[in-house]
Backbone as a printed PyTorch tensor [residue, N CA C, xyz], in Angstrom:
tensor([[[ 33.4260,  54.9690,  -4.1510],
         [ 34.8450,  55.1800,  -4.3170],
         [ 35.6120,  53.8580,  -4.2910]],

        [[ 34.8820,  52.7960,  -3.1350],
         [ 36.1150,  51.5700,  -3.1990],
         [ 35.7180,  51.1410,  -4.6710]],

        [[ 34.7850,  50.9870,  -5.6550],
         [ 34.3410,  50.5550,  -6.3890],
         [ 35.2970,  50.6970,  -8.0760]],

        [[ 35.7800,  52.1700,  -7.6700],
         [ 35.9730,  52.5260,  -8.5030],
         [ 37.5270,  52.6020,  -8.5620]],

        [[ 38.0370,  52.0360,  -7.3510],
         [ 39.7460,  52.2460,  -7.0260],
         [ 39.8190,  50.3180,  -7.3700]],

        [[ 38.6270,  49.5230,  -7.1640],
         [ 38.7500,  48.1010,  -7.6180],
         [ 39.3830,  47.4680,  -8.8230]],

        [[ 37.8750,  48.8710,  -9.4830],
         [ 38.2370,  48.5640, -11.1570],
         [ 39.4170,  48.7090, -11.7900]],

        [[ 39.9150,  50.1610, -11.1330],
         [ 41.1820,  50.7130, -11.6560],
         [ 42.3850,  49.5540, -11.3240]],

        [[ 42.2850,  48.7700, -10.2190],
         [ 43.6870,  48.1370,  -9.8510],
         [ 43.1910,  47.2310, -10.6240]],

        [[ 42.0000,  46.6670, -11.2110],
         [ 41.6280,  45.4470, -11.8700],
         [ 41.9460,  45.5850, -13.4910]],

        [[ 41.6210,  46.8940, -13.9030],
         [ 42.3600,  47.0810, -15.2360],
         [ 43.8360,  47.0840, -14.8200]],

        [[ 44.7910,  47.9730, -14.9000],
         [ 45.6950,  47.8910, -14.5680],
         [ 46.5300,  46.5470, -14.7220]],

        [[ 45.8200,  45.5140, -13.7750],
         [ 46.5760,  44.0750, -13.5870],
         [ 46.4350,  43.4030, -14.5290]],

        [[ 45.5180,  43.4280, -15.3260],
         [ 44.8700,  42.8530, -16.6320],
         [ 45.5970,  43.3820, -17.7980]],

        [[ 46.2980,  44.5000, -17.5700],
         [ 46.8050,  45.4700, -18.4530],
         [ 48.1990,  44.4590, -18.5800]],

        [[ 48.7110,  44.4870, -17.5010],
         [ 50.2010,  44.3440, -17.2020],
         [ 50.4700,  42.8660, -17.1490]],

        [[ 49.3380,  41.8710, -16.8780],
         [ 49.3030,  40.1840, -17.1830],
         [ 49.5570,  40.1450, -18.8530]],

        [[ 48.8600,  40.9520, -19.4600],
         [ 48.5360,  40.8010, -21.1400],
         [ 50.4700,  41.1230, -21.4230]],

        [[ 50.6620,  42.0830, -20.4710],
         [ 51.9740,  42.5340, -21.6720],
         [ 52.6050,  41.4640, -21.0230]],

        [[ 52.8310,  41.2450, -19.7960],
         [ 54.0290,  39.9290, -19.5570],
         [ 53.8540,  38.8520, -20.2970]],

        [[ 52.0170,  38.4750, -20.6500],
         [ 52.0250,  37.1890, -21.4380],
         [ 52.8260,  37.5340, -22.7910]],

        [[ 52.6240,  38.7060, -23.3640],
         [ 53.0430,  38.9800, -25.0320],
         [ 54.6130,  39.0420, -24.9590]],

        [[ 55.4750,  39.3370, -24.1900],
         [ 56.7400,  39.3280, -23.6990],
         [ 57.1560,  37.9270, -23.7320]],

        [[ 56.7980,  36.9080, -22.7060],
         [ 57.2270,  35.9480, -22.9320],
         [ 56.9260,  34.9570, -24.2580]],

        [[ 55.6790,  35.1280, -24.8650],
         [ 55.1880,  34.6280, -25.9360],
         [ 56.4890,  35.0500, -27.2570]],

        [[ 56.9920,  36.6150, -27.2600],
         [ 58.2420,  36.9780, -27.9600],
         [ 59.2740,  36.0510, -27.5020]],

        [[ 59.7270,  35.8150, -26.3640],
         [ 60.7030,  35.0860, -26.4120],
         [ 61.0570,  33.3080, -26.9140]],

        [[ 59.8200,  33.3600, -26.3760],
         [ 59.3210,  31.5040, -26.8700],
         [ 59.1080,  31.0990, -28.4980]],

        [[ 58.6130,  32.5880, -28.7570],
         [ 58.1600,  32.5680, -30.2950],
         [ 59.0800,  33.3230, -31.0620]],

        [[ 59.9310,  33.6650, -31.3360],
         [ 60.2420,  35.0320, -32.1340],
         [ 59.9330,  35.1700, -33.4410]],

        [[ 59.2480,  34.2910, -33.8220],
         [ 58.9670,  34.1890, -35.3400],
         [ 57.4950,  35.1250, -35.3370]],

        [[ 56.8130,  35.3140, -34.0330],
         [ 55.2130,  35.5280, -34.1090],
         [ 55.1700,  37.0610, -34.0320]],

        [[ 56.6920,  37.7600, -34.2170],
         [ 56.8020,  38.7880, -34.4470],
         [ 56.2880,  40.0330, -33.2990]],

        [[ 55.8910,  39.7800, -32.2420],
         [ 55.0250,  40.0620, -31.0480],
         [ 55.5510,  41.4050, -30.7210]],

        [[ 56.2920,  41.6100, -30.5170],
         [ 56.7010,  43.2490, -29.9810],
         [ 57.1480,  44.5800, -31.5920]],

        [[ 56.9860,  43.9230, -32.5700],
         [ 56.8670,  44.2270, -33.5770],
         [ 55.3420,  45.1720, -33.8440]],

        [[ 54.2380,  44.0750, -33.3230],
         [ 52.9660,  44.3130, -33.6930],
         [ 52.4090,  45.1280, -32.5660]],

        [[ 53.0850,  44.9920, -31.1840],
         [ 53.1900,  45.2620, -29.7430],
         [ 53.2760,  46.9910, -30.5310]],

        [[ 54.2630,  47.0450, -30.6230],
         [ 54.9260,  48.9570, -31.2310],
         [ 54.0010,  49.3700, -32.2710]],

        [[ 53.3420,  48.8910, -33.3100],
         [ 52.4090,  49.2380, -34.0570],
         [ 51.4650,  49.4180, -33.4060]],

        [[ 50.7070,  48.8780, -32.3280],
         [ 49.2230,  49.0530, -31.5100],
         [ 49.4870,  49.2000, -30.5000]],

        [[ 50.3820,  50.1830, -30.1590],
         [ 50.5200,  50.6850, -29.1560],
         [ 49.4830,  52.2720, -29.0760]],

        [[ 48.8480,  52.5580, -29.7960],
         [ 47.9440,  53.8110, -29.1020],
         [ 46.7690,  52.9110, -28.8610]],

        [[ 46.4920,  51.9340, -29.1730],
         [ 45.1690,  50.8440, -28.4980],
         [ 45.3700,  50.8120, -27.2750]],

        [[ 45.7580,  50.5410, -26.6200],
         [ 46.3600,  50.6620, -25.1080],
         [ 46.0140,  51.7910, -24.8540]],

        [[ 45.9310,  53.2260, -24.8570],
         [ 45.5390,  54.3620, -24.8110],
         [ 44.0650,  54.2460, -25.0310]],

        [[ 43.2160,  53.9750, -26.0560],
         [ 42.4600,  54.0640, -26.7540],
         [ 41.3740,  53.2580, -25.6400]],

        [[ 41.8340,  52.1490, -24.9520],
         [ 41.0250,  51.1580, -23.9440],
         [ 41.3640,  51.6690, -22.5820]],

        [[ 42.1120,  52.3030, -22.4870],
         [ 42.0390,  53.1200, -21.4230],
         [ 41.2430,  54.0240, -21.1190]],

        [[ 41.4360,  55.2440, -21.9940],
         [ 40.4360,  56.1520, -22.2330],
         [ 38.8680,  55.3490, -21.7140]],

        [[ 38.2060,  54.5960, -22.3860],
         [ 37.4730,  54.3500, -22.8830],
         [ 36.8310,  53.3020, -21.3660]],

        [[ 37.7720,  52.7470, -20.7080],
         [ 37.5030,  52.6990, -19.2200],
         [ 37.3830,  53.4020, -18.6700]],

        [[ 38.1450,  54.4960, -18.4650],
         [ 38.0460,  56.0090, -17.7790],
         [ 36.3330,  56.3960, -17.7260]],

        [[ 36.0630,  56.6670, -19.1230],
         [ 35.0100,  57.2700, -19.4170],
         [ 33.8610,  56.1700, -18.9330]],

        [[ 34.2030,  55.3080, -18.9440],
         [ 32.8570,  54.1340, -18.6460],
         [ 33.0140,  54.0190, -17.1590]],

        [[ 33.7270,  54.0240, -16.3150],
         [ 33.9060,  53.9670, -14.8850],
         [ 33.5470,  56.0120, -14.5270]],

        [[ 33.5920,  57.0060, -15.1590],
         [ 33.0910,  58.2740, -14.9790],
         [ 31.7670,  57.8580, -14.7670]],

        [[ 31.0410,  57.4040, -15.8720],
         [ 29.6810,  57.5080, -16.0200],
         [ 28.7020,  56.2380, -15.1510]],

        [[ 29.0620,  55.3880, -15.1000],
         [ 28.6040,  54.3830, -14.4040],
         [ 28.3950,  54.9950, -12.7030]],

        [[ 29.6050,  55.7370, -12.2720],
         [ 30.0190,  56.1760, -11.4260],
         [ 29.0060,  57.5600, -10.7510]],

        [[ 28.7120,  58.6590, -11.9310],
         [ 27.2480,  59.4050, -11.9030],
         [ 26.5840,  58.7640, -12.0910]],

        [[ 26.0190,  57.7370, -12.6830],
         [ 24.6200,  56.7230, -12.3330],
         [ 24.3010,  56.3510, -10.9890]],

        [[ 25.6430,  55.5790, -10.3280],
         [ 25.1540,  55.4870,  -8.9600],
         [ 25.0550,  56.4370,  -8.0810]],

        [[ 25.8190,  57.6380,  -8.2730],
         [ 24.8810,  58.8840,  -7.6600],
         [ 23.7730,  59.1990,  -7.8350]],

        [[ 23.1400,  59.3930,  -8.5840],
         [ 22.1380,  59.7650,  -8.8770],
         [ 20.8750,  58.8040,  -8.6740]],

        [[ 21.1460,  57.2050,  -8.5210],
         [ 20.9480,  56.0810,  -7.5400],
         [ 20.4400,  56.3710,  -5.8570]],

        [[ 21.8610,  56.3720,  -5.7190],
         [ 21.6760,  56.2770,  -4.1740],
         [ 22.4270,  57.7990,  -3.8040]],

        [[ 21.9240,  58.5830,  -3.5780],
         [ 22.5100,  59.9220,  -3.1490],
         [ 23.1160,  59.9650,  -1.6670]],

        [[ 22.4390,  59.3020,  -0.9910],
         [ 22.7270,  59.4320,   0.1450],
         [ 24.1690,  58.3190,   0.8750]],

        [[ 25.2960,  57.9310,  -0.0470],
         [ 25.9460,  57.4150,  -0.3090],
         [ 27.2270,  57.8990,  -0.4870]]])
């Protein structure tokens, strides 16, 4: 369980570093069009989520099935 509450605060922060970097990169840049392309790929963000979810599920029954007594 701590393993899996790690990952989650570790995506998460990784999540939310990326958008502050692309935020300020818009302001510094506005030519690089950033929150433009930000609103277009915005179900990617969904899409890598998911896709952690499901990989922290399963990794997660592996180590059960590992160490049971755990």
């Amino acid at each position: 369980m701590a393993v899996r509450n790690r990952t989650e605060s570790l995506t998460w922060g990784l999540l939310i570093l990326a958008l502050g970097v692309l935020l300020q990169l818009h302001y510094l840049k506005p030519e690089l069009r950033i929150l433009q392309n930000l609103w277009r790929f915005w179900p990617v963000m969904i899409i890598v989520l998911g896709v952690n979810k499901l990989i922290r599920y399963f990794s997660t029954k592996q180590q059960e099935r590992i160490e049971p007594g755990k």
